[in-house]
C-alpha positions as CSV (number, residue, x, y, z in Angstrom):
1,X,21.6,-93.1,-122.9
2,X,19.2,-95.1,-121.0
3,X,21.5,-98.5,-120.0
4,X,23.0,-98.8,-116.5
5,X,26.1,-100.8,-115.9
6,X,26.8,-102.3,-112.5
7,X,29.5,-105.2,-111.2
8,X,29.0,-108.3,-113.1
9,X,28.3,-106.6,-116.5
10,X,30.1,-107.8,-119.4
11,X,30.1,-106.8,-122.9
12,X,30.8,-104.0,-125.0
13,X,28.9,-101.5,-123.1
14,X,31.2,-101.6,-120.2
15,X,34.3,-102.0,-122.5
16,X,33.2,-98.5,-124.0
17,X,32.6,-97.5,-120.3
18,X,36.4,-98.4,-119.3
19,X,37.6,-96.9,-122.2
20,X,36.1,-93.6,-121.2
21,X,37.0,-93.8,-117.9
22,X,40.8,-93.9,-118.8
23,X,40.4,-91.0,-120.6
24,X,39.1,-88.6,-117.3
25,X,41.4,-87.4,-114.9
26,X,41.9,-87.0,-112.2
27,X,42.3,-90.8,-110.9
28,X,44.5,-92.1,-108.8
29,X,43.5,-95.4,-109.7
30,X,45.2,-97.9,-112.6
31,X,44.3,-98.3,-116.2
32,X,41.2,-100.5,-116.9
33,X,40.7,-102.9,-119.6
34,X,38.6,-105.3,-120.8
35,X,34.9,-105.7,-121.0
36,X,33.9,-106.8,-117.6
37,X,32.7,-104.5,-114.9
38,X,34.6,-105.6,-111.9
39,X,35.7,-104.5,-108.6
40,X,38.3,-102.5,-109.7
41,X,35.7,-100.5,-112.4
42,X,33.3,-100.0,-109.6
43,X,36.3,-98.3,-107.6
44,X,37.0,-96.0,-110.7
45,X,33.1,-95.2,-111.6
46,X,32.5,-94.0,-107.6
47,X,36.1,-92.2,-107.7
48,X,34.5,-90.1,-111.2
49,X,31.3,-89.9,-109.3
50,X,33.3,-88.4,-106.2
51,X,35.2,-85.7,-108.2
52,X,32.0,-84.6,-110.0
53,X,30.0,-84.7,-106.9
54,X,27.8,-87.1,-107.8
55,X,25.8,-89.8,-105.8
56,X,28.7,-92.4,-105.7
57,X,27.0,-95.5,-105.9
58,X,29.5,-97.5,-108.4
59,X,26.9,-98.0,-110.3
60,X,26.9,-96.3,-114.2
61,X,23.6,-94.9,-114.7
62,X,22.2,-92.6,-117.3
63,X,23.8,-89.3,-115.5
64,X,27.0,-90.9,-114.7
65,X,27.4,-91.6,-118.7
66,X,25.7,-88.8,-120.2
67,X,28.2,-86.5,-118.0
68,X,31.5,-88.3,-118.8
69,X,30.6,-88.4,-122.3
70,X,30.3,-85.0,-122.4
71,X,33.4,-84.5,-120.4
72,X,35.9,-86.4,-123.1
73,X,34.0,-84.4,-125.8
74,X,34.9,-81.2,-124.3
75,X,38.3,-82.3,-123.4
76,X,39.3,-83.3,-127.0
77,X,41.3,-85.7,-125.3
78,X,42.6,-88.9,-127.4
79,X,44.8,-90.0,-124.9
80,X,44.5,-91.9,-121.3
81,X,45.1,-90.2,-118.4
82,X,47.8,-90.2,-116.2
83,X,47.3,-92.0,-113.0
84,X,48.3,-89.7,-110.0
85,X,48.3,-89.4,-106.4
86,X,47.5,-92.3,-103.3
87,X,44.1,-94.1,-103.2
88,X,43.5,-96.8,-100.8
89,X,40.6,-99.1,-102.1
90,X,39.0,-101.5,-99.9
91,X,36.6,-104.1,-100.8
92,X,34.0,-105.3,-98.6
93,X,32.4,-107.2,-101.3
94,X,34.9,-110.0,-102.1
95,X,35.3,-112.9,-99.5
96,X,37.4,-112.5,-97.6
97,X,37.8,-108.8,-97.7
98,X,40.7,-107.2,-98.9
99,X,42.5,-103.8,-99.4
100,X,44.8,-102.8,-101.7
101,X,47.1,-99.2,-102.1
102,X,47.7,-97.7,-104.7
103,X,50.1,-94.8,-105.6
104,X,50.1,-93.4,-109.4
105,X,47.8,-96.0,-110.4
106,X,50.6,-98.7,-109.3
107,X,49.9,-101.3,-106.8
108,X,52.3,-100.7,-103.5
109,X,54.8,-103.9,-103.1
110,X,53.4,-105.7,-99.7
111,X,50.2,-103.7,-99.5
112,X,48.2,-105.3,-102.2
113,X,44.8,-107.1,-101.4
114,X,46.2,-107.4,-97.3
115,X,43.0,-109.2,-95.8
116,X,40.8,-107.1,-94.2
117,X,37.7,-107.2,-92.1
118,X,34.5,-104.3,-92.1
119,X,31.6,-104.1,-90.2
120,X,29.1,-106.4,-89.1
121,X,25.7,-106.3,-89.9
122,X,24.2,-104.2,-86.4
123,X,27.5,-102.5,-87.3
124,X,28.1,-102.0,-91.1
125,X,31.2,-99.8,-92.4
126,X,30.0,-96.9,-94.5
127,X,30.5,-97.5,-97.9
128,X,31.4,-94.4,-100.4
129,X,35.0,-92.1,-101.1
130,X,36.4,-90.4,-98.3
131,X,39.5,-88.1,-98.5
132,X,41.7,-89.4,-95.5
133,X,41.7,-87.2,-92.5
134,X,44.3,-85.6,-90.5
135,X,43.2,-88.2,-87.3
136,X,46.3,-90.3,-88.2
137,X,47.0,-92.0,-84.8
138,X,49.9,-94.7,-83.8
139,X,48.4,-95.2,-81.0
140,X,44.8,-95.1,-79.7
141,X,42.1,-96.3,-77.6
142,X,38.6,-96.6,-78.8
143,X,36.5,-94.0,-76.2
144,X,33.5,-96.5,-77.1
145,X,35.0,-100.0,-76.4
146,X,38.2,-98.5,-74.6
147,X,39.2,-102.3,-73.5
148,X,42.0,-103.4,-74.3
149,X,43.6,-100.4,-74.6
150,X,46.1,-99.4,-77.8
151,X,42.9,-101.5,-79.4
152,X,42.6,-99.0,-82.7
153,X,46.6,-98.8,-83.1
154,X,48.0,-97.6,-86.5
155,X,44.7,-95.6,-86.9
156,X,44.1,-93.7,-90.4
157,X,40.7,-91.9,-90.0
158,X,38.5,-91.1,-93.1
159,X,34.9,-90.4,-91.4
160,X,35.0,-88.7,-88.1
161,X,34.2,-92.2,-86.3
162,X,35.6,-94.5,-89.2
163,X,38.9,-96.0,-89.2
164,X,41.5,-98.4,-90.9
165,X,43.3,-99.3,-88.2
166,X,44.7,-102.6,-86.5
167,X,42.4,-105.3,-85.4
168,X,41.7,-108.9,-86.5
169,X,41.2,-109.0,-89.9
170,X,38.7,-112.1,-89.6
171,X,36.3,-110.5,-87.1
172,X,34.0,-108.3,-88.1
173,X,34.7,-104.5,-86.1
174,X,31.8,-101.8,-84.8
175,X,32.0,-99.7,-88.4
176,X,35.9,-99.3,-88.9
177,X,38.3,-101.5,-91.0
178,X,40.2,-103.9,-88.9
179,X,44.1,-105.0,-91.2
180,X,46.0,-107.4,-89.2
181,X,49.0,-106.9,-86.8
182,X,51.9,-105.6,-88.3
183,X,49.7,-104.8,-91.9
184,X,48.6,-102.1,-90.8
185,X,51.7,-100.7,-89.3
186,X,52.9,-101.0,-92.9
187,X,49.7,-99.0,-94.4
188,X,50.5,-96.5,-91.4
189,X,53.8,-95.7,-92.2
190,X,53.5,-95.5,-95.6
191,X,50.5,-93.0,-95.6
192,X,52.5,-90.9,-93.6
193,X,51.5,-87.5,-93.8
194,X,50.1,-87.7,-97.7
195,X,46.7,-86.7,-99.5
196,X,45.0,-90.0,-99.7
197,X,41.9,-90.7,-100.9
198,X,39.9,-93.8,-99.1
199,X,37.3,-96.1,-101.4
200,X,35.1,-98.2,-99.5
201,X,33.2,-100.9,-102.1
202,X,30.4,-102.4,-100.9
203,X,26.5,-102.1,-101.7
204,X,25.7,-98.9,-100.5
205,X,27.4,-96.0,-101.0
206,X,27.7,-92.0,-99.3
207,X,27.3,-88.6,-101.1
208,X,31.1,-87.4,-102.2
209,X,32.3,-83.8,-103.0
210,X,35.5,-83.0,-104.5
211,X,37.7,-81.7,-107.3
212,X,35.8,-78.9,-109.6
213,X,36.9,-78.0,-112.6
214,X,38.2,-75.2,-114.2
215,X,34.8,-72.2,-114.2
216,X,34.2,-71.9,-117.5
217,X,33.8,-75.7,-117.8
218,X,32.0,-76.4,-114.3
219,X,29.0,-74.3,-115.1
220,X,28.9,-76.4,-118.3
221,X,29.1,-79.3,-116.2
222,X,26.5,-77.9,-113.7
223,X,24.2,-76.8,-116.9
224,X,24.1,-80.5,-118.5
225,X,23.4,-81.8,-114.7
226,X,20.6,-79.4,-114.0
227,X,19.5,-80.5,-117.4
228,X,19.9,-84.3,-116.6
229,X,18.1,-83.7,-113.2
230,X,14.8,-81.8,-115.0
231,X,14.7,-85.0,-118.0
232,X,15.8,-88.1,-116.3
C-alpha cells in the first residue's frame, strides 16, 4: 500500500483508516468516525505508532498501514475495541492551543479542550507520546528560571525537563505546557497517582516504545517490519 494519509485528508482512504483503527487495542483514546483525518485521528495514528514502537509521526504511511492491516487480520477481530485507561492529548496545532483528558475513551467533565500554551519557537515543546512520569509536583520552582518561585506549580512531568504544569496559557513557555491557574490544579488532582499516557500533536514528532504483544505474535510483528524495512 503505497498512499500516506496525514491531517487534512478526506475520503474513503481515511475512513477505512478510522475504521481500522477502532478495531486495535490498546487505546485509550475515543471511537473515530468519519472520513476526515483530523486532530483527534492524528492522536490515535501516533498512540498505534507508540504501542508498536514505531516512528510516531501521526502521519499513516505505507508501514503504519501495512502493519495494522496485518494486525486486525491476525486478530480476527470484527468488533471495536474497548477504550481503556487515561490519555491526556494536547494539541499544539489548533489556535489557540488546547488540551483535552480523556479516561476510557470519554472526555473528563471540566477538562476538555482547557486552553493551553507550548513552546516558542527558540523554545519548542517536543512533540510525540510520552507515558507520564512519577515527577508529579504541587509545588515547584523551575531550577532554570527559578523567579518567581512556585512558577511550575501543579507540575505533571512526561520528559525529564517537559512539563504540564501552571503558567499563562497565552504565553508561550521555555518547552513545557503552560494550563491556566486553577486548570491545572484540576488536571493535577485528577491524574493523581494514575498511568497516564501524554500526546503532544504538533509537526514533529519523538521515537515512542511501549506495549508488546503477546511472543508468538511480536515476532510476527517484528518479521513483517524487518520485511517492510528491507522493501519500502
Amino acid at each position: 500500500m503505497s498512499h500516506e494519509l496525514a491531517l487534512g485528508a478526506s475520503g474513503h482512504l481515511v475512513e477505512k483508516l478510522i475504521h481500522d483503527l477502532n478495531r486495535v487495542s490498546p487505546t485509550g483514546l475515543p471511537l473515530l468516525s468519519g472520513d476526515n483525518f483530523d486532530v483527534m485521528t492524528m492522536a490515535r495514528v501516533m498512540e498505534f505508532q507508540f504501542y508498536q514502537n514505531f516512528p510516531v509521526d501521526g502521519v499513516a504511511g505505507p508501514k503504519t498501514l501495512t502493519l495494522l492491516r496485518h494486525l486486525i487480520s491476525r486478530s480476527h477481530n470484527l468488533e471495536d475495541a474497548k477504550p481503556d485507561g487515561r490519555v491526556i492529548v494536547v494539541n499544539l496545532i489548533a489556535e489557540p492551543q488546547w488540551l483535552t483528558a480523556f479516561e476510557d475513551g470519554k472526555e473528563i467533565p471540566g477538562l476538555a479542550r482547557l486552553r493551553c500554551h507550548g513552546g516558542s519557537v527558540e523554545f519548542p515543546s517536543r512533540r510525540g507520546v510520552f507515558p507520564l512520569t512519577s515527577n508529579r509536583f504541587p509545588h515547584h520552582t523551575s531550577d532554570v528560571y527559578p523567579q518567581p518561585p512556585d512558577n511550575m506549580a501543579c507540575s505533571l512531568f512526561y520528559t525529564d525537563a517537559e512539563a504540564i504544569h501552571q503558567g499563562p496559557a497565552d504565553v508561550p513557555s521555555h518547552g513545557c505546557i503552560h494550563v491556566g491557574v486553577g486548570w491545572a490544579g484540576k488536571l493535577f488532582y485528577w491524574v493523581g497517582s494514575s498511568d497516564v499516557l501524554v500526546i503532544v500533536l504538533g509537526k514533529h514528532a519523538k521515537i515512542g516504545r511501549g506495549h508488546t504483544y503477546p511472543p508468538e505474535l511480536q515476532r510476527q510483528i517484528d518479521t513483517l517490519r524487518a520485511d517492510l524495512n528491507t522493501r519500502l
